[in-house]
N, C-alpha and C positions, 0 to 999 in steps of 0.2 A: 269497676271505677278506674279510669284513669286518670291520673295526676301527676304534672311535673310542674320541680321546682328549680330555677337556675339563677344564677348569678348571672347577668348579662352584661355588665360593666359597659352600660351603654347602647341604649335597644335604638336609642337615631342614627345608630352607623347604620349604614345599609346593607353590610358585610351583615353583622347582626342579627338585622332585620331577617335578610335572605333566611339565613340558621335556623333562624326563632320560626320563621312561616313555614320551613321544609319538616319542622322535628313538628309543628302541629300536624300538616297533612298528613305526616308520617302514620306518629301513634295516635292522634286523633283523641288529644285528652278532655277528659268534662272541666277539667279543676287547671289551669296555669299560673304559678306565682312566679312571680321575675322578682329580684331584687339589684340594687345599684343600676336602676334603667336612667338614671340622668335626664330623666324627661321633664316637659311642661306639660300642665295639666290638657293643653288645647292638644298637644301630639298625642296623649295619650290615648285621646277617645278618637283618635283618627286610625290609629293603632290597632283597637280593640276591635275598630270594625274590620280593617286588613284583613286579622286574624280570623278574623269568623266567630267572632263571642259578643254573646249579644248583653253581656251584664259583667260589669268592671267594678274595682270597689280601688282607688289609687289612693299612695302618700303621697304628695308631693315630693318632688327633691327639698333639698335643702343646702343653696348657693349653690354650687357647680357639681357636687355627690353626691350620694342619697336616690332617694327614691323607692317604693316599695307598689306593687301592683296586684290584686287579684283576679282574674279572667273567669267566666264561668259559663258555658252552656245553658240555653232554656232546660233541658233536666236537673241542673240541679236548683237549690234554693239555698243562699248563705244568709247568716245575719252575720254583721259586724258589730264585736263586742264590745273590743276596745282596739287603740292602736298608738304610737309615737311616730317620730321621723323611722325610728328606728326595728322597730317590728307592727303587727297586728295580731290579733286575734276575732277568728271566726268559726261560727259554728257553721257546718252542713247540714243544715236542720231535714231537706227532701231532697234526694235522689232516688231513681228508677233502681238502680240493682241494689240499692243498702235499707233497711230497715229503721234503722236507731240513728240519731244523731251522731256525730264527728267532730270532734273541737282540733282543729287546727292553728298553729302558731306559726309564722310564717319571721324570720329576724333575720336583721342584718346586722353581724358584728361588728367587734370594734377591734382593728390589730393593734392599733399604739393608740394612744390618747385622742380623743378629738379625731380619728380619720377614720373611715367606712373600713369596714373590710366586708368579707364576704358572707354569703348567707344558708 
């Protein structure tokens, strides 16, 4: 199973974007979670298809920071369990190389009061 998780501090730069599509073609992971993507929900699913993931599970931002995204391949199968502005949780209930389910937490913290920080 491959999985990455990154901070993107903003997936609609295009710089970004570029980074984000070359490290998918690169390692070619089942599982992507971004956080701090500063997106709207209509970019998002525009995004997801760029990227080549056919099953998305997003937070919204929240006013100009924020945001939390899960990306997933048709092999595997997530539920979402629960979530905030601020993290999610989900489980990998089916994938091809794993057996038993995976509970994933995926969070964006908080460095001073009230501001995002990283995840």
């Amino acid at each position: 199973m491959k999985f990455i998780s990154w901070n993107v501090r903003g997936l609609g730069k295009a710089r970004t974007f570029r980074e984000t599509q070359q490290m998918v073609q690169e390692y070619r992971p089942q599982i992507l979670f971004l956080c701090e993507t500063k997106m709207m929900p209509k970019q998002m699913q525009n995004t997801a298809r760029r990227l080549q993931f056919q099953n998305y599970f997003e937070v919204s931002r929240k006013g100009l920071g924020g945001g939390l995204v899960m990306m997933w391949t048709s092999e595997v199968t997530l539920e979402v369990k629960s979530f905030t502005t601020m993290w999610m949780l989900l489980f990998i209930v089916r994938m091809e190389a794993i057996r038993d389910a995976l509970r994933f937490m995926g969070t964006q913290n908080q460095t001073k009061k009230g501001t995002p920080g990283s995840c």
